[in-house]
Short mmCIF file of the C-alpha atoms (twelve columns), coordinates in Angstrom:
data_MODEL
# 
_entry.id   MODEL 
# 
loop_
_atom_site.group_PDB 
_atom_site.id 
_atom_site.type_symbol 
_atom_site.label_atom_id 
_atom_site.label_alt_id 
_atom_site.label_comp_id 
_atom_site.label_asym_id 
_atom_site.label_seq_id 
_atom_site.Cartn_x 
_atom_site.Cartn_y 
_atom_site.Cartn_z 
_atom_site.pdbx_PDB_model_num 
ATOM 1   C CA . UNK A 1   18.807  -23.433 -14.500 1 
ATOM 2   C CA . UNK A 2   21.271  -25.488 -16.276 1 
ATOM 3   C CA . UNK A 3   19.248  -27.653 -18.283 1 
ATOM 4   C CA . UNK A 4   17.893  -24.071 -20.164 1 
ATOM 5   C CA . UNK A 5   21.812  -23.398 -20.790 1 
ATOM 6   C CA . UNK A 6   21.945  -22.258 -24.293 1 
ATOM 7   C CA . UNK A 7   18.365  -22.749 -25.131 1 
ATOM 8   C CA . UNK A 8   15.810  -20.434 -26.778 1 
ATOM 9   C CA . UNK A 9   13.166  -18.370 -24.659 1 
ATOM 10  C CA . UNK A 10  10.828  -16.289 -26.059 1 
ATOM 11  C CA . UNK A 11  9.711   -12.854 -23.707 1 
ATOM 12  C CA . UNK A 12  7.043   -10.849 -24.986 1 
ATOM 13  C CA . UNK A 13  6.979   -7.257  -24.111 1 
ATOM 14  C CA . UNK A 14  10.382  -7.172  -22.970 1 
ATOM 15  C CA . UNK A 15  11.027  -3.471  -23.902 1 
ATOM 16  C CA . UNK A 16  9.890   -2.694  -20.022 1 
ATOM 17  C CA . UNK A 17  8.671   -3.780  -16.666 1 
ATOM 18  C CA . UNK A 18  8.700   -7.338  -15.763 1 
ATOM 19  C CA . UNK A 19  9.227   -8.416  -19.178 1 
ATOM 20  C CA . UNK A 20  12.344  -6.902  -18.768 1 
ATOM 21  C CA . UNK A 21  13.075  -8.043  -15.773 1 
ATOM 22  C CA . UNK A 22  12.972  -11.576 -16.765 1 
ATOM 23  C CA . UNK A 23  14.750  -11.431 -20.079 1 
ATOM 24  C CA . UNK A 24  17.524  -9.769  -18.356 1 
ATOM 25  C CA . UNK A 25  17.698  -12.742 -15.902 1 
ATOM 26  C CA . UNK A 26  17.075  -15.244 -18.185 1 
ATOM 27  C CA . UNK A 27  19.964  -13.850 -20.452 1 
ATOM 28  C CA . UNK A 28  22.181  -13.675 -17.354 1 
ATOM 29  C CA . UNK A 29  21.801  -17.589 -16.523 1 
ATOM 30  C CA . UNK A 30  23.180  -18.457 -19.817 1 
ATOM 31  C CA . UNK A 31  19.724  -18.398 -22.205 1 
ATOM 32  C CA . UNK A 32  19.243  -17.047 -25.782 1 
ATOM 33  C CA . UNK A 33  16.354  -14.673 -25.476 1 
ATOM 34  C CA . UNK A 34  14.127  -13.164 -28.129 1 
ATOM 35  C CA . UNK A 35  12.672  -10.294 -26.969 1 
ATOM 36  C CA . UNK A 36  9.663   -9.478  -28.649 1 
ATOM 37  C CA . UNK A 37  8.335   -5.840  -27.958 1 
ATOM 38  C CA . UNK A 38  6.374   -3.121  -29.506 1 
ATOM 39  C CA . UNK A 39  9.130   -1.026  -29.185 1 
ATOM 40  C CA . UNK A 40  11.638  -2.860  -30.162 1 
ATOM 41  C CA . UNK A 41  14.279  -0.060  -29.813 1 
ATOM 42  C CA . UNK A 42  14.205  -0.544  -25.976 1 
ATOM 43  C CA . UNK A 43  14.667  -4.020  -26.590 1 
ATOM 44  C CA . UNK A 44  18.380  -3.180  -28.614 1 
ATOM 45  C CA . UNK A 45  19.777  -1.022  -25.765 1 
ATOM 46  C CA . UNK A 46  19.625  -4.138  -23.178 1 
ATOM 47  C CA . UNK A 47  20.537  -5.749  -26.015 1 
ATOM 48  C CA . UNK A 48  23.605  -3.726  -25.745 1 
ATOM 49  C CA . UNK A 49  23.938  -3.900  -21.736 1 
ATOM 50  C CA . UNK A 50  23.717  -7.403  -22.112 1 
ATOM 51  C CA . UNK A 51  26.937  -8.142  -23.835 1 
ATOM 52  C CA . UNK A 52  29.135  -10.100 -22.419 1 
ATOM 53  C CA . UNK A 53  26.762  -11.837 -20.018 1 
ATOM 54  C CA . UNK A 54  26.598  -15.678 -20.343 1 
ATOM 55  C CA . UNK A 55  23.576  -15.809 -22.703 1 
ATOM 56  C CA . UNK A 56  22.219  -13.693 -25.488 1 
ATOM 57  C CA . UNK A 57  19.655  -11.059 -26.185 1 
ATOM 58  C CA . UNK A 58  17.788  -10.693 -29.539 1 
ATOM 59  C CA . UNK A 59  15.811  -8.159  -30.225 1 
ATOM 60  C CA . UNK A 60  12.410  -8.883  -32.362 1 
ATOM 61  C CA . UNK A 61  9.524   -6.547  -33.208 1 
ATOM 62  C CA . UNK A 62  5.964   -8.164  -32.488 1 
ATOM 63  C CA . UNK A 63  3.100   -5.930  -31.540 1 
ATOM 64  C CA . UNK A 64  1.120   -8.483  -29.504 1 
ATOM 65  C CA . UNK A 65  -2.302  -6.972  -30.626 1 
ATOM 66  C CA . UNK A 66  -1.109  -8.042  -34.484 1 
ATOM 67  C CA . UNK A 67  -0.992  -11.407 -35.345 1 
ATOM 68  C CA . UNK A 68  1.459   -11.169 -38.851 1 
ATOM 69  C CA . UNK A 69  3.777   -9.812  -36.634 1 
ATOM 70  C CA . UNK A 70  3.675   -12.317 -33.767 1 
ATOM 71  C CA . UNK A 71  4.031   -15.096 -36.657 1 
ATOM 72  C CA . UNK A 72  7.057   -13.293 -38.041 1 
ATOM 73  C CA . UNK A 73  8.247   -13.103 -34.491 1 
ATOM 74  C CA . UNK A 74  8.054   -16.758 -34.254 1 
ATOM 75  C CA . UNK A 75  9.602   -17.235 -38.041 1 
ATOM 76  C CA . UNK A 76  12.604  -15.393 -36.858 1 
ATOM 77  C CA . UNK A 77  13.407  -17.336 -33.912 1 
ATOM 78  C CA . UNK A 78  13.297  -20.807 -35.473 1 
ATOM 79  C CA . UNK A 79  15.301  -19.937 -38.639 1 
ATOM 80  C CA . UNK A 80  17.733  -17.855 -36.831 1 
ATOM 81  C CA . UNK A 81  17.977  -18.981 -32.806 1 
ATOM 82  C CA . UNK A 82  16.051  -22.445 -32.891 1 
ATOM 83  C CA . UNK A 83  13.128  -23.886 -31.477 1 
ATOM 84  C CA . UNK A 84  11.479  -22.644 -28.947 1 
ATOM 85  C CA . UNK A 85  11.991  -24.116 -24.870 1 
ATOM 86  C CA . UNK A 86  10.146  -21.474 -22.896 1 
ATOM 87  C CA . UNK A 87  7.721   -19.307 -23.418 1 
ATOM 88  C CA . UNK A 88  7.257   -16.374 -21.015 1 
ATOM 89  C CA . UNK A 89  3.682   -14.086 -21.994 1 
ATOM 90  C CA . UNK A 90  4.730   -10.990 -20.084 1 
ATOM 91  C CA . UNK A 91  2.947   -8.305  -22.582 1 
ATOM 92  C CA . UNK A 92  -0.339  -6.984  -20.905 1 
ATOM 93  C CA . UNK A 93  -2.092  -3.632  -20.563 1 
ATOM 94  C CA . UNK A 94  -4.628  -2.167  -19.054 1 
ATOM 95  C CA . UNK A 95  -6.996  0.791   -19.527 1 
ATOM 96  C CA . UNK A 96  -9.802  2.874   -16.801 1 
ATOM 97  C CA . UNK A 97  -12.613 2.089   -19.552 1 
ATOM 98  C CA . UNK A 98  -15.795 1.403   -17.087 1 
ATOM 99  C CA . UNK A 99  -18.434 -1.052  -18.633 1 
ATOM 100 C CA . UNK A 100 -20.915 1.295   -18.347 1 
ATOM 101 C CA . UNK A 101 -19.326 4.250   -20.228 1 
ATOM 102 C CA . UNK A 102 -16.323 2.765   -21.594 1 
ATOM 103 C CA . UNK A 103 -14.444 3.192   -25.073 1 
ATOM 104 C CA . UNK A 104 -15.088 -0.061  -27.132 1 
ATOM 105 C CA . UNK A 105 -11.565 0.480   -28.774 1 
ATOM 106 C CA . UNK A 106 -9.622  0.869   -25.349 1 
ATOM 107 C CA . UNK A 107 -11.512 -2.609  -24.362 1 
ATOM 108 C CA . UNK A 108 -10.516 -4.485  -27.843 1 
ATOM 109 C CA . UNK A 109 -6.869  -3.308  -27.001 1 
ATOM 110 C CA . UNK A 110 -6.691  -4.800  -23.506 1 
ATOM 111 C CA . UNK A 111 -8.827  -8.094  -24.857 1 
ATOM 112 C CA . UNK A 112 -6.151  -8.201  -27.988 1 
ATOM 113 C CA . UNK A 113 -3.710  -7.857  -26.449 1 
ATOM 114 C CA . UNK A 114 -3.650  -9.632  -22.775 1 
ATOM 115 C CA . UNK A 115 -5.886  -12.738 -24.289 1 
ATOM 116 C CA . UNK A 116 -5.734  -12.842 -27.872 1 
ATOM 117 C CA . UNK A 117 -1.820  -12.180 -27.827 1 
ATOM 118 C CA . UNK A 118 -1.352  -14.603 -25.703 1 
ATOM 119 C CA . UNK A 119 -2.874  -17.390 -26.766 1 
ATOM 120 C CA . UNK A 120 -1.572  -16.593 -30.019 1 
ATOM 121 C CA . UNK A 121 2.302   -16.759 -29.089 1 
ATOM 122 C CA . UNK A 122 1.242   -19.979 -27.056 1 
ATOM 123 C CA . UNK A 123 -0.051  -21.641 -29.929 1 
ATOM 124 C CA . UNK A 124 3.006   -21.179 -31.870 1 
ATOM 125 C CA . UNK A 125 5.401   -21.604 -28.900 1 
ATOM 126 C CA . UNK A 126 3.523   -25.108 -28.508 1 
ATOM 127 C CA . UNK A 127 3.842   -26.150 -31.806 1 
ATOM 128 C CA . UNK A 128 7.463   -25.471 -31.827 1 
ATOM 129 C CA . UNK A 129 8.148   -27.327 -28.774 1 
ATOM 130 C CA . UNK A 130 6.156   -30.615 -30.199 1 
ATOM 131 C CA . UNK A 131 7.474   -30.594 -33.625 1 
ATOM 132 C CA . UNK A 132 10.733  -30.734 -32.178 1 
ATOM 133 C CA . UNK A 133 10.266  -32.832 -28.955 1 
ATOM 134 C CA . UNK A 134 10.843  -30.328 -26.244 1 
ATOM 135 C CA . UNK A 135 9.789   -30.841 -22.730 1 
ATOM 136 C CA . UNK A 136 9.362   -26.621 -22.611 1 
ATOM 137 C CA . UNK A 137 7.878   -24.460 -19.928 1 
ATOM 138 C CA . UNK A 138 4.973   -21.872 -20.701 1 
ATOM 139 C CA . UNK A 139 4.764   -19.331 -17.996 1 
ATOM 140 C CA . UNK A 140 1.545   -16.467 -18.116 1 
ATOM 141 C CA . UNK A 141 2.529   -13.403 -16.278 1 
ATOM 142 C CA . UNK A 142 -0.832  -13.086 -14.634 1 
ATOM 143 C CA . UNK A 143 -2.352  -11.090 -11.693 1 
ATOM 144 C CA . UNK A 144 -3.801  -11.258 -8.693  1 
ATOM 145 C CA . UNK A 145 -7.122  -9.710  -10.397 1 
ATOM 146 C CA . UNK A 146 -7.626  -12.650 -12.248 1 
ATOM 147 C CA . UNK A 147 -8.441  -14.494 -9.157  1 
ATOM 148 C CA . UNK A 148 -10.079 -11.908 -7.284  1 
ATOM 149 C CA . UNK A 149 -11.215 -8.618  -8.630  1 
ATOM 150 C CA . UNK A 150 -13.336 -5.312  -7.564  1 
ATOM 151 C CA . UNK A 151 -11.788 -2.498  -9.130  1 
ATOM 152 C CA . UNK A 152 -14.804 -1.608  -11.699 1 
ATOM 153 C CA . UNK A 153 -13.048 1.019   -13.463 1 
ATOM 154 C CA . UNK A 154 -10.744 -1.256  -15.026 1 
ATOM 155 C CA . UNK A 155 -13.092 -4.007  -15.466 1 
ATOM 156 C CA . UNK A 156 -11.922 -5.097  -18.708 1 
ATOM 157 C CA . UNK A 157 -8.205  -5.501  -17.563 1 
ATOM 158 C CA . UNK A 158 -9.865  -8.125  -14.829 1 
ATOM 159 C CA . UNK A 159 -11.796 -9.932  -17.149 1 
ATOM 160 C CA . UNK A 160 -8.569  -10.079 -18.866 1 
ATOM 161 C CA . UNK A 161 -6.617  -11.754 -16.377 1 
ATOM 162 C CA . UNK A 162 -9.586  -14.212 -15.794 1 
ATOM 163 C CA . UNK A 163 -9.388  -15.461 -18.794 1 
ATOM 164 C CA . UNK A 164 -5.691  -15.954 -18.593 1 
ATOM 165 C CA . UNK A 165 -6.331  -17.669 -15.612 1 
ATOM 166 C CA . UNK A 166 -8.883  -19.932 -17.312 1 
ATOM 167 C CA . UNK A 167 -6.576  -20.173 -20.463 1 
ATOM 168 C CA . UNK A 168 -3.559  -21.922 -18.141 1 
ATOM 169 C CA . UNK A 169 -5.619  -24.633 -16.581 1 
ATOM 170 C CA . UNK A 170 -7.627  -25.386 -20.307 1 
ATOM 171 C CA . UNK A 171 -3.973  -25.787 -22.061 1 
ATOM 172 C CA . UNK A 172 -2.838  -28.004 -18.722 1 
ATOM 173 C CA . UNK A 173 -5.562  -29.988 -19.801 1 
ATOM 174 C CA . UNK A 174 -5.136  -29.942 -23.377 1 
ATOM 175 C CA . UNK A 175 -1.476  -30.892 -22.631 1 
ATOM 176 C CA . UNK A 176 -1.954  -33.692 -20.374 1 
ATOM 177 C CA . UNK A 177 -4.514  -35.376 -22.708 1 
ATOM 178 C CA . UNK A 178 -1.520  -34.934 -25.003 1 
ATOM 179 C CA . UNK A 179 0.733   -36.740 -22.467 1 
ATOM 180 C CA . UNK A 180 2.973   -33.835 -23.295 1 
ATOM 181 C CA . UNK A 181 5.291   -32.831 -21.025 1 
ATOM 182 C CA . UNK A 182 5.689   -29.284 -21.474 1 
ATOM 183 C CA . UNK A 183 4.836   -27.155 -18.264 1 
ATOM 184 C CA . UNK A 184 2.565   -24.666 -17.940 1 
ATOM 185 C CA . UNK A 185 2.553   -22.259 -14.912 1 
ATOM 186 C CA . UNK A 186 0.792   -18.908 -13.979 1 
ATOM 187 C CA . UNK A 187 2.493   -16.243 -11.819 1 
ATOM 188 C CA . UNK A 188 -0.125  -13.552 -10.169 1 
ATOM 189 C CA . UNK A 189 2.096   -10.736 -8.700  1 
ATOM 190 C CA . UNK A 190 0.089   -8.168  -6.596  1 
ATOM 191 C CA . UNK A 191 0.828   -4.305  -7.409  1 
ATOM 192 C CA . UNK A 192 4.409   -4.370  -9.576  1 
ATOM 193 C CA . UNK A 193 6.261   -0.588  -9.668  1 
ATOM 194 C CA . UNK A 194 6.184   -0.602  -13.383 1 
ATOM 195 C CA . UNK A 195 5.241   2.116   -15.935 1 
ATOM 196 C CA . UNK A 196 2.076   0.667   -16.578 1 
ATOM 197 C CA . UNK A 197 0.189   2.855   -14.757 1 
ATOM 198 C CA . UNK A 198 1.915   6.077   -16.603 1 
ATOM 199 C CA . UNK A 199 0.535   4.182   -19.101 1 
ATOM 200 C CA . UNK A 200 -2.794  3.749   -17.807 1 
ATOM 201 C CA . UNK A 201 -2.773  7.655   -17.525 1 
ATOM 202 C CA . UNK A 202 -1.915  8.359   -20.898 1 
ATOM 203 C CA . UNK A 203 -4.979  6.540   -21.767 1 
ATOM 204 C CA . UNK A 204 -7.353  8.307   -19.876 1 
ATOM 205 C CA . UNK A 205 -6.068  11.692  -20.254 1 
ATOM 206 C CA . UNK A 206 -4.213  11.710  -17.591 1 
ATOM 207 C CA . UNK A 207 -6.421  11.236  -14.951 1 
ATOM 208 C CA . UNK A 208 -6.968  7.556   -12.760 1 
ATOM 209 C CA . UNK A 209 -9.534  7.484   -9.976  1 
ATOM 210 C CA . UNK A 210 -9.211  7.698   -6.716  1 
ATOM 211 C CA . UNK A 211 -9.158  4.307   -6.167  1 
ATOM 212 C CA . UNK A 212 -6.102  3.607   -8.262  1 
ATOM 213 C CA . UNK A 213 -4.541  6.876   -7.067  1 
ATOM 214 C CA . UNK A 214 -5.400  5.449   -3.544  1 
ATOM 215 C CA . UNK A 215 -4.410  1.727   -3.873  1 
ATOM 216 C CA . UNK A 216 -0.727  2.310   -5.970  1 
ATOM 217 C CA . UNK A 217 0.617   5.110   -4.915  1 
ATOM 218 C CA . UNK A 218 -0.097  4.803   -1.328  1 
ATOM 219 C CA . UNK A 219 0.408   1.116   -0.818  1 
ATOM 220 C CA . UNK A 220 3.657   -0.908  -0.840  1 
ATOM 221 C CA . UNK A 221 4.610   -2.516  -4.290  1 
ATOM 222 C CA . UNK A 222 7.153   -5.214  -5.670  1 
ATOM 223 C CA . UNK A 223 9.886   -4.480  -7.972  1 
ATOM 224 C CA . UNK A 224 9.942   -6.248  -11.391 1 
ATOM 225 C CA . UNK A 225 12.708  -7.947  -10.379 1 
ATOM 226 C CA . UNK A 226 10.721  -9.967  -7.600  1 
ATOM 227 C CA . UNK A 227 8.815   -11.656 -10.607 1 
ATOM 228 C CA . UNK A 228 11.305  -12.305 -12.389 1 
ATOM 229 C CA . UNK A 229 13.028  -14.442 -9.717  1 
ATOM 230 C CA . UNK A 230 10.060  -16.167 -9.428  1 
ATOM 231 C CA . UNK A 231 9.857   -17.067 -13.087 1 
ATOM 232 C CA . UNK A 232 13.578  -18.024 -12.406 1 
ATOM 233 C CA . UNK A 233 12.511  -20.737 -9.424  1 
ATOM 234 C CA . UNK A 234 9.763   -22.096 -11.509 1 
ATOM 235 C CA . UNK A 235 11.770  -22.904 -14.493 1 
ATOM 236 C CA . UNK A 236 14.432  -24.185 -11.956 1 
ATOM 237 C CA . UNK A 237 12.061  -27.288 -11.011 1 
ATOM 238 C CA . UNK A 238 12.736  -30.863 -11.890 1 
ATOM 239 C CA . UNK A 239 11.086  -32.286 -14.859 1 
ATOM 240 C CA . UNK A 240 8.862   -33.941 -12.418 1 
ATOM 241 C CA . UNK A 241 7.281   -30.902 -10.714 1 
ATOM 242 C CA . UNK A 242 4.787   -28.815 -12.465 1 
ATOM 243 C CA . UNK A 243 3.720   -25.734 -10.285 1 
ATOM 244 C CA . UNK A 244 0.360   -24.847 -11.622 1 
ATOM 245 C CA . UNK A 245 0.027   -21.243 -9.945  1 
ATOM 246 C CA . UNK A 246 1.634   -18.539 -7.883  1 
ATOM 247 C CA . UNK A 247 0.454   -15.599 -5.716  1 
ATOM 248 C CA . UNK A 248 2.687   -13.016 -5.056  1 
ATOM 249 C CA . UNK A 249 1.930   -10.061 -2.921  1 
ATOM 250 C CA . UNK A 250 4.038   -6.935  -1.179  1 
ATOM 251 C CA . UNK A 251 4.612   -7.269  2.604   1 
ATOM 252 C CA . UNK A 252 0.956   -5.398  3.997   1 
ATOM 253 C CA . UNK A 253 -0.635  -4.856  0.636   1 
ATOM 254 C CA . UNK A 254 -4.245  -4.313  1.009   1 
ATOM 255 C CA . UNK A 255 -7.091  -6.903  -1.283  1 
ATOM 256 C CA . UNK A 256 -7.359  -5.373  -4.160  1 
# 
């Protein structure tokens, strides 16, 4: 990690969960991290636990599902922290909204915000980078559901994470035509012990399927943590290694 010493990373939705996770470790091998989050109040207190550790934390409010905010985001960082190095698209939710009786809205917010988001911050991240001749790294926090998926109740969240697996290999491409060398990876953890699945029950009134009821809370799980020292090994490759994808799973978690 010491070629990132002292360079900029942007996290998005690093108020929780693996977004977290990773802008805590990214701060703690010597990084300046802007946090972009929703809540961006969540973002000052680790902010605040953070000081003293070799890099920084910054704070920056971008809801991922608006894009004047995401540009401001990105406004922020190069007039106050620099250009951009890595990019890490952690922000994702998802929502029990079948396709058969589903709420339009609750599908636009998962689309918005896991695709659309995304590709947004990407875009900018990439133009930073090649304006200013970085060799950066763009990692997608993914999921195993966008390689395999059966869980219909949620089948918007999977279509989701499709695309973002789609979206990874089409900007590889894009890149190498380029004969860029900024990275590109995807990282597909299994079941993480988040809150997103509180939030996936405050979204549908409080009550998840069996299935999800089932597959989460009676199956093992990895910590947010576990991700984020896999975003650490990634970035931790030579200039001459690209990993394209990685699968992580909890020791006997069952196909979702």
């Amino acid at each position: 990690m010491n070629r990132w010493n002292g360079k900029v990373a942007i996290v998005t939705g690093a108020s929780s969960g693996i977004g977290k996770a990773i802008a805590t470790k990214l701060v703690e091998n010597g990084m300046i991290v802007a946090g972009l989050a929703r809540r961006k109040g969540l973002v000052d207190e680790l902010v605040a636990k953070l000081k003293g550790a070799k890099g920084e934390l910054h704070g920056v409010q971008a809801n991922m599902t608006n894009e004047e905010e995401i540009l401001k985001a990105f406004e922020y960082v190069a007039k106050n922290l620099g250009p951009v190095h890595v990019l890490v698209n952690s922000a994702g939710i998802s929502r029990v909204s079948p396709l058969t009786c589903g709420r339009t809205d609750q599908w636009k917010d998962v689309l918005e915000t896991n695709v659309i988001g995304l590709s947004i911050a990407t875009r900018e991240a990439v133009k930073s980078m090649s304006v200013n001749n970085v060799d950066g790294h763009i990692i997608h926090i993914n999921s195993v559901v966008g390689h395999s998926f059966r869980k219909t109740s949620s089948a918007m969240y999977g279509a989701s994470k499709f695309a973002v697996t789609a979206l990874t290999d089409a900007l590889r491409d894009e890149l190498n035509q380029a004969k860029s060398k900024i990275k590109i990876t995807s990282i597909s953890p299994g079941f993480v012990d988040t809150e997103i699945l509180d939030r996936v029950s405050e979204h549908s009134d409080g009550l998840l399927p069996m299935e999800y009821v089932h597959h989460f809370k009676l199956n093992p799980s990895l910590k947010a943590e576990d991700v984020a020292d896999c975003a650490l090994y990634v970035l931790s490759t030579p200039p001459h290694v690209q990993v394209h994808d990685i699968i992580l799973r909890p020791m006997g978690e069952t196909a979702i």
